[in-house]
C-alpha positions in Angstrom: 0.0 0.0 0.0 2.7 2.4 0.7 4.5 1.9 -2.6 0.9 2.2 -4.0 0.6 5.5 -2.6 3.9 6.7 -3.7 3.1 6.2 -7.2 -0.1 8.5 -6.9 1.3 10.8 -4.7 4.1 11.6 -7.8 2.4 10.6 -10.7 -0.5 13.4 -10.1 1.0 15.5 -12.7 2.9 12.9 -14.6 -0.8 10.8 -15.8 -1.4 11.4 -19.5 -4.3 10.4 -21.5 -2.9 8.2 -24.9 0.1 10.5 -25.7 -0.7 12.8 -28.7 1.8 14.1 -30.8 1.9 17.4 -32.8 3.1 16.8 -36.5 4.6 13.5 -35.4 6.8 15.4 -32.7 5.9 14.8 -28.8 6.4 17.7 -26.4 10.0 18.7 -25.4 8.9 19.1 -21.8 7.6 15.6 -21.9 10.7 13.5 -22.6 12.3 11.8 -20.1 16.5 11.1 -20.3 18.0 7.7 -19.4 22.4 7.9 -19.4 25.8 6.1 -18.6 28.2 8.8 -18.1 28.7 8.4 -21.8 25.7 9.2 -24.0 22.2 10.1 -23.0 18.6 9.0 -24.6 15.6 10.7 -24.2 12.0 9.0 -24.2 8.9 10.2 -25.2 5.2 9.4 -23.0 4.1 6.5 -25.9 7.7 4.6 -25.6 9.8 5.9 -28.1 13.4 6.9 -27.8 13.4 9.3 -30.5 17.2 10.9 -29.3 20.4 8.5 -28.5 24.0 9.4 -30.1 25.4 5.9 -29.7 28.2 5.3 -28.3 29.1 9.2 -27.5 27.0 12.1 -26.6 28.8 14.1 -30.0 28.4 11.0 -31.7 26.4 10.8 -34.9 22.8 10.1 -33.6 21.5 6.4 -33.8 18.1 7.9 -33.3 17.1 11.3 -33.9 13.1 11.6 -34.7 13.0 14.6 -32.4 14.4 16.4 -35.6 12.9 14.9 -38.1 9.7 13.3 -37.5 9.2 11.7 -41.0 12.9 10.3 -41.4 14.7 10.3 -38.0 15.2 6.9 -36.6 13.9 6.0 -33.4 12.9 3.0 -30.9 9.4 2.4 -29.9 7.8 0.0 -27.0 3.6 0.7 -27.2 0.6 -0.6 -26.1 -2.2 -1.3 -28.9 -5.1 0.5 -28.5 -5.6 3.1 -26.5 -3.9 4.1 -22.9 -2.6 6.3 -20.5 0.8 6.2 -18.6 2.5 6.7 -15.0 5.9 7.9 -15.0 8.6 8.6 -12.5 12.1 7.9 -11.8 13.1 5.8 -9.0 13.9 7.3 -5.5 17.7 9.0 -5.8 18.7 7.0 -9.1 18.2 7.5 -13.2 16.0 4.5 -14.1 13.3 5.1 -15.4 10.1 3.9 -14.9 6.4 4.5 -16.9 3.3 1.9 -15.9 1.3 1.8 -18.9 -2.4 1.1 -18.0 -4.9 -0.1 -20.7 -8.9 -1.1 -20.0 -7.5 -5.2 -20.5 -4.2 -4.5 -18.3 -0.9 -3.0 -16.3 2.6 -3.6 -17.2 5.1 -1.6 -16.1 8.5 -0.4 -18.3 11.7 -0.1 -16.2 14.5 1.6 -18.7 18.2 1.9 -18.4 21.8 2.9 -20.1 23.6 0.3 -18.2 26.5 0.4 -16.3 28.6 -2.0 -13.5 29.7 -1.0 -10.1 33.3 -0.8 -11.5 32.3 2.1 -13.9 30.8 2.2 -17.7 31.0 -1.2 -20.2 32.7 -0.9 -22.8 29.9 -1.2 -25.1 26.3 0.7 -25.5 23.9 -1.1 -23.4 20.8 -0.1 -23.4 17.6 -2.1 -21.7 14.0 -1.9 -21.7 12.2 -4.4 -19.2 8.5 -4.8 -19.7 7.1 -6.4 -17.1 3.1 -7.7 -16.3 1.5 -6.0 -13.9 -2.3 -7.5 -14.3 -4.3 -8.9 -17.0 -2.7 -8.4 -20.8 -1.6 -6.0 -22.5 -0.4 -6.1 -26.0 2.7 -4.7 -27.5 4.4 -3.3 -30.2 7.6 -3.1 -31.1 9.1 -0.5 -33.5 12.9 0.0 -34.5 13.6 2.5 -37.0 17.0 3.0 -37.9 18.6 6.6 -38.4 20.6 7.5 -41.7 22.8 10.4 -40.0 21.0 12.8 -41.9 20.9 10.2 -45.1 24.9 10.4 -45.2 24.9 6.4 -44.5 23.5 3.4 -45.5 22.4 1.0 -42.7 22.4 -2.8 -43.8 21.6 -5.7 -42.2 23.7 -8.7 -41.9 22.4 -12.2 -40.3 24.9 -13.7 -38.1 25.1 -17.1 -36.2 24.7 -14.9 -32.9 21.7 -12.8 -34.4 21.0 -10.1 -37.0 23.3 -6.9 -36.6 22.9 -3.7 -38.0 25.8 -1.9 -39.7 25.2 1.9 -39.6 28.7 3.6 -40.8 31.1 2.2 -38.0 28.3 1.4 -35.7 27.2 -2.2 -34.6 24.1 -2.5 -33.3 22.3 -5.3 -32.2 18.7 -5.7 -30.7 18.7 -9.1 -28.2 15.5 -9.6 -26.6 13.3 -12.9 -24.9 12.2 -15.0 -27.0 8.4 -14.1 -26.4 9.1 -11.2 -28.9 7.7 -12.3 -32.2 9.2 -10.4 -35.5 7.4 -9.9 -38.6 9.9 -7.7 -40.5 13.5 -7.4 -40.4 15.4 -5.2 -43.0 17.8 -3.2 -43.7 16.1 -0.2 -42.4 14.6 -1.2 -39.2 12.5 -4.2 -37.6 8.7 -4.4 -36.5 7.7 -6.9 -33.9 4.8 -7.8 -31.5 4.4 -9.4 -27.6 2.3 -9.2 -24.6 2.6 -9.1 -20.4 0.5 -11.5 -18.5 0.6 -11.8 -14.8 4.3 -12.3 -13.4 5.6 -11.9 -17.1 9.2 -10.1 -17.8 10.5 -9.9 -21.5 13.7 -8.0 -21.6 14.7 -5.8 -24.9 18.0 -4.3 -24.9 19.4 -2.7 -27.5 23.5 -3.0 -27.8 25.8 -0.8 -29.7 29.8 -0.2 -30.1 31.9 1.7 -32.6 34.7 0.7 -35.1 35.6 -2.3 -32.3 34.0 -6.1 -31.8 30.5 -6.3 -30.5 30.3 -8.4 -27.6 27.0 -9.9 -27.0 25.7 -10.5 -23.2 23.4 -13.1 -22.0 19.6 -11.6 -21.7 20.0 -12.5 -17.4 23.3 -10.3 -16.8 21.7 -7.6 -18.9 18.5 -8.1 -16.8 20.8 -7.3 -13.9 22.7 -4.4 -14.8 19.2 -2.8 -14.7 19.4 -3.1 -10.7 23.0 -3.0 -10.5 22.8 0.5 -12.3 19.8 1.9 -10.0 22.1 0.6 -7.0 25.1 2.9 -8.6 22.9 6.0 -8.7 21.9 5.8 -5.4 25.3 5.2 -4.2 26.2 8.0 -6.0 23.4 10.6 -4.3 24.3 8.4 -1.0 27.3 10.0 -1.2 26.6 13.5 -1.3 27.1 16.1 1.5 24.3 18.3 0.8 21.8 18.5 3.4 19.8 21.8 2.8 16.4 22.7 2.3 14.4 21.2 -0.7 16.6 18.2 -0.9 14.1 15.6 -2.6 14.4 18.8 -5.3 18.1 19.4 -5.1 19.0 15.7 -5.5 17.3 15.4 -8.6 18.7 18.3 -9.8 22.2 17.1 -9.3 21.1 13.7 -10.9 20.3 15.6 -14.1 23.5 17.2 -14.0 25.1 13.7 -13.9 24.0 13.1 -17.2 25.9 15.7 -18.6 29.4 14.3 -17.1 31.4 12.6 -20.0 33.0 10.1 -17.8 35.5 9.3 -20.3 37.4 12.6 -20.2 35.8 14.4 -17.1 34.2 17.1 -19.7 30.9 18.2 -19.0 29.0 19.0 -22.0 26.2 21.9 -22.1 23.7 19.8 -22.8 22.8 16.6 -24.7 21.1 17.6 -27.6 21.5 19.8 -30.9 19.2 21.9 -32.7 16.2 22.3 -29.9 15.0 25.7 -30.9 14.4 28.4 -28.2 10.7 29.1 -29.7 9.3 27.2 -32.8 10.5 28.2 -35.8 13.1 31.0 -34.4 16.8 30.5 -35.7 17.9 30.3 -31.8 18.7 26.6 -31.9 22.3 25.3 -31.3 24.5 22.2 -30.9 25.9 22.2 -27.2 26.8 19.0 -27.4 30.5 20.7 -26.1 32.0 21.6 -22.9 31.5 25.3 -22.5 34.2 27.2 -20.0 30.9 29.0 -18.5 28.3 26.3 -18.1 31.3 23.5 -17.2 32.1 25.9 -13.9 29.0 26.3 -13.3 28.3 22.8 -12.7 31.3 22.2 -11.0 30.2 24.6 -8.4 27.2 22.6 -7.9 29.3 19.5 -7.6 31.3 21.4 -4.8 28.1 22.3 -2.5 26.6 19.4 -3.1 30.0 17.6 -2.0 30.6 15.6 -5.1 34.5 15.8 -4.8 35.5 13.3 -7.5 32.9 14.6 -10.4 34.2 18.9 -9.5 37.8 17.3 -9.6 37.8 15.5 -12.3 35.8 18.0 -14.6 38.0 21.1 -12.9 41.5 18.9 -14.0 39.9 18.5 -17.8 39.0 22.3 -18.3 42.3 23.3 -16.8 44.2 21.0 -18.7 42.2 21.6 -21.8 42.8 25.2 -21.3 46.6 24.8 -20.8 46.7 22.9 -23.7 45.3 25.7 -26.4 46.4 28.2 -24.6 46.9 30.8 -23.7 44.0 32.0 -25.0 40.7 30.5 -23.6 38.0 29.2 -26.1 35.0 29.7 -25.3 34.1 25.7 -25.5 36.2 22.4 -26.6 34.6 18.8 -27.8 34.7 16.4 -24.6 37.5 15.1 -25.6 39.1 18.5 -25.1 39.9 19.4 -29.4 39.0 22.0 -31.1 34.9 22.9 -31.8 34.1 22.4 -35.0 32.5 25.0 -37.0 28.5 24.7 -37.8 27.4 23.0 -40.4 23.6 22.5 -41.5 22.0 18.9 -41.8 19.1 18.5 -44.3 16.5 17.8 -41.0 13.2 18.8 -41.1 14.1 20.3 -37.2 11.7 19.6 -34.9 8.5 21.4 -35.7 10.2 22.8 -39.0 12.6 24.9 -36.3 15.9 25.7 -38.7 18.7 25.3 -38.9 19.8 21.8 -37.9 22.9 22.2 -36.8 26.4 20.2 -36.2 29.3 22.5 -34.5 29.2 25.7 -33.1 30.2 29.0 -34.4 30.9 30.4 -30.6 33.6 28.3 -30.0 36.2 31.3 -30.8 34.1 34.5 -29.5 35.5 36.7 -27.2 33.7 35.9 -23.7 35.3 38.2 -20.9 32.9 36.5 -18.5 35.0 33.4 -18.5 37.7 34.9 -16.6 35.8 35.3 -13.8 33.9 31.2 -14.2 37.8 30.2 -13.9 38.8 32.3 -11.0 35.7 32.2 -9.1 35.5 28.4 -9.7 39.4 27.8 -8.4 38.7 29.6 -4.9 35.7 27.8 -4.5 37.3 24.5 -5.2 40.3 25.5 -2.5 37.9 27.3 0.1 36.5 23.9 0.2 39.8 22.1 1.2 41.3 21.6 -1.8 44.8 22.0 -3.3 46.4 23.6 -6.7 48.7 22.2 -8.7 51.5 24.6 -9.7 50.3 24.2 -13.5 47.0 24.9 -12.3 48.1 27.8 -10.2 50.2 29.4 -13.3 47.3 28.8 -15.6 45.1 31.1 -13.1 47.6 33.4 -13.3 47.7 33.7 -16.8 43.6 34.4 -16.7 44.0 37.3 -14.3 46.6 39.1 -16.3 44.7 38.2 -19.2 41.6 39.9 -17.5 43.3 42.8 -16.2 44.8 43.7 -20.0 41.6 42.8 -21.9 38.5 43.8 -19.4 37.8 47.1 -21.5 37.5 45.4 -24.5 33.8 44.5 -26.2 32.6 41.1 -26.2 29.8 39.0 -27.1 28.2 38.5 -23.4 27.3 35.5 -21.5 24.6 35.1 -24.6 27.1 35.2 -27.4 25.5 37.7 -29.4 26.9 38.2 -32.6 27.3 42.3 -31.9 30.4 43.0 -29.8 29.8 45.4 -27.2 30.2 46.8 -23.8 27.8 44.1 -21.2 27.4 44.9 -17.5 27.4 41.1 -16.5 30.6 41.0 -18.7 32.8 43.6 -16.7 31.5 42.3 -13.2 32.7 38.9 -13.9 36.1 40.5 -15.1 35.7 42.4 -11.0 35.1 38.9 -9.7 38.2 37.3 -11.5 40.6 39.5 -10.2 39.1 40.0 -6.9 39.5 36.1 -6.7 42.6 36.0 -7.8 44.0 38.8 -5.0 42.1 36.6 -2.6 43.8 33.5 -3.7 47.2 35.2 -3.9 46.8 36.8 -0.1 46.3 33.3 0.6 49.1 31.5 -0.5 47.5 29.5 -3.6 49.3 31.3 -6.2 52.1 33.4 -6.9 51.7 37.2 -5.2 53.9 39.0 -7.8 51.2 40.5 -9.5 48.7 41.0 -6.6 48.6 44.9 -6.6 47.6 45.5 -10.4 45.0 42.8 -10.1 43.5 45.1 -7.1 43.9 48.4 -9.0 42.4 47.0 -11.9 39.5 45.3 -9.9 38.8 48.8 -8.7 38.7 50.5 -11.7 36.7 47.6 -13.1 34.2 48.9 -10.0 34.5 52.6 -11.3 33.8 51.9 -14.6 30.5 50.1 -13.8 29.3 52.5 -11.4 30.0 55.5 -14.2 28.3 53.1 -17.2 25.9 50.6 -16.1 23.4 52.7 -14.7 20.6 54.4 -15.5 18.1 56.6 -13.9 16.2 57.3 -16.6 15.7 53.4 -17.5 15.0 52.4 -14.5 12.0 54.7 -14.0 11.1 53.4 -17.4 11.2 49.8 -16.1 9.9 50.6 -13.6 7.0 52.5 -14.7 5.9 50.1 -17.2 6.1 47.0 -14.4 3.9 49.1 -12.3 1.8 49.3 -15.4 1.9 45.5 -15.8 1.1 44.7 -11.8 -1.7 47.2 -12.4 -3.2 45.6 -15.4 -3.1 42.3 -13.7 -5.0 43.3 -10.2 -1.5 43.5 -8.2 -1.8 46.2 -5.7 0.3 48.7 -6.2 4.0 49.3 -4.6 6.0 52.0 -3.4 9.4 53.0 -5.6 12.3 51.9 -2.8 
């Protein structure tokens, strides 16, 4: 009764009625994202993985129908007929689970990118477990694969282990019970049919390596990977220090910054998708499938309060020593694997609700960004004010950034928003006041060379000056502030008295 209840208590505004889709796309807000610590898929309400760059989050996508819903590949688990799901993730982990209820019966769909105890496999490994709940319900199965923007071929060839699909220098290979009945298999995808009873537990797992021998696991290990995985997430969130207010909300925030944590390298990438337009139809929609200097130290911070020392180490050592390494001027983001950004290039995608451009690489990758001076800094005292150590390379690397900062911080740049127009931004010039005010503060203290301590504090003060002469305006903010009064007003807020 108690697990019962938990399920309605968090499924109140997670019930849908027979997911709908609008032009063949589902609703961003409604996916779900399953990952490894080395690629991330994301699942719509009516089963279908319609995102998954196999083996890699860069890598080409094995599935990508969130971009074109006529031609992108995708992976679909449905009921027949009509129904209506539950879905939640399970307490502190990143399995996934959606119950889907029909009027003949239950059966519940626990999904995972698998992993071990000891770390990542060193293939793709992704399972769906379909399990019976009460009285039948029927299924289908639906594997379309993705032609990287019809630049590949995918074939299928029949092998003494099973059929395999060759797409470019991918193997993939679906390996499922045996209840699961196929009534097509070809080159482009397979179509297949089963159903839950009572007790009932068909596993499909789809497996996937790169330019390298696929190995092919028995259906019970894979089975218990599933578990083994949930128990590694909650080890992981067992593990953190944070023990604030709105923790339920804070934990599952830091578990959705996992999935952005390229175990591989350390790099954290900005997100896990490409192309996912600001507003339908707008030209806002960009590939941040890279590790940005600004978003990577912002996530280490979190890591840092919410005491996850080896994930803020590990991605602090990669952006330092990724820094170092194309220095000494800082890009403003590096693939995971710490090389160069390619630039954009357009893919002939549909984009998802005929948003366009599709993209591939990112034109920001050499802006000017003053604003990273003061991620670095800022994210290097927090890392030692926390107990930590630098490393001398480390240590000459921040000192580097603060003379960089105190030569450059009048220039024009293109602002935490990397507009294409180069010009003066308020947030811009603080962050260049936080670097160097960081960097006195972790000179006074010891954690890196003094000898240029003064000019870093004259400059921080005129940095002050400046802002205080041209980032404010009296006359704009009685504008602002006139029309928000005028917006309170026409709303039925009562009215508030200038401070």
């Amino acid at each position: 009764m108690e697990q019962c209840a938990n399920w309605i208590a968090i499924m109140k505004t997670n019930t849908k009625i027979t997911p709908q889709r609008t032009e063949g796309y589902a609703e961003l807000g409604d996916y779900a994202a399953i990952g490894e610590g080395r690629s991330v898929a994301l699942i719509a309400p009516d089963g279908a993985i319609d995102w998954w760059c196999a083996p890699n989050l860069d890598s080409a996508p094995l599935f990508d129908r969130i971009l074109d819903a006529g031609n992108g590949g995708f992976f679909q688990l449905e009921p027949v007929g009509a129904y209506h799901i539950q879905r939640r993730y399970r307490e502190n982990s990143n399995v996934l689970e959606t119950r889907f209820i029909t009027e003949q019966g239950e059966a519940l769909l626990t999904e995972s990118l698998n992993s071990t105890l000891a770390g990542r496999l060193p293939w793709s490994e992704l399972a769906r477990r379909v399990e019976g709940i009460h009285g039948e319900v029927n299924f289908c199965l639906t594997l379309r694969i993705g032609t990287v923007a019809e630049t590949i071929s995918p074939w299928l060839q029949k092998t003494p282990m099973g059929n395999v699909y060759h797409i470019g220098p991918l193997l993939a290979m679906l390996h499922t019970s045996p209840e699961v009945v196929f009534s097509q298999y070809s080159d482009e995808g397979v179509r297949g049919r089963f159903h839950t009873r009572p007790g009932s537990r068909t596993l499909i797992a789809l497996l996937a390596t790169e330019n390298e021998p696929l190995a092919i696991p028995p259906l019970d290990k894979i089975d218990q990977r599933i578990e083994t995985s949930h128990h590694a997430w909650r080890d992981w969130v067992d593990n953190l220090g944070y023990c604030g207010v709105h923790r339920d909300h804070v934990l599952r925030s830091a578990l959705a910054l996992k999935f952005l944590w390229y175990s591989p390298s350390g790099a954290l990438a900005a997100a896990a998708t490409t192309s996912l337009p600001e507003g339908f139809g707008g030209k806002k929609n960009y590939d941040y499938r890279y590790a940005w200097v600004r978003d990577a130290c912002l996530i280490i911070k979190s890591f840092v309060y919410l005491g996850a020392l080896e994930d803020c180490k590990a991605a602090f050592s990669w952006l330092s020593s990724t820094i170092i390494r194309h220095g000494p001027e800082m890009q403003t983001c590096y693939t995971l694997t710490g090389e160069n950004v390619p630039d954009e290039r357009y893919l002939p995608l549909h984009g998802y609700r005929g948003s366009q451009p599709v993209r591939v690489g990112n034109n920001a990758h050499d802006q000017r960004q003053l604003s990273m001076y003061g991620d670095m800094l800022a994210t290097a005292a927090l890392f030692v004010n926390a107990g930590h150590i630098i490393d001398i390379a480390t240590s000459r690397l921040l000192i580097e950034l603060a003379n960089q900062c105190a030569d450059r911080w009048r220039c024009l740049d293109a602002g935490i928003w990397e507009l294409p127009e180069q010009q003066h931004y308020t947030h811009s010039k603080m962050a260049c006041w936080l670097a160097l005010d960081r960097a006195v503060a972790l000179a006074h203290d010891g954690h890196i060379e003094p000898t240029w301590q003064e000019r870093w504090q004259r400059e921080r003060d005129r940095i002050s000056d400046w802002v205080e002469n041209h980032c404010w305006s009296d006359a704009r903010y009685r504008l602002a502030h006139h029309d928000a009064r005028a917006i309170f007003s026409s709303k039925g807020i009562p009215d508030f008295k200038t401070p």
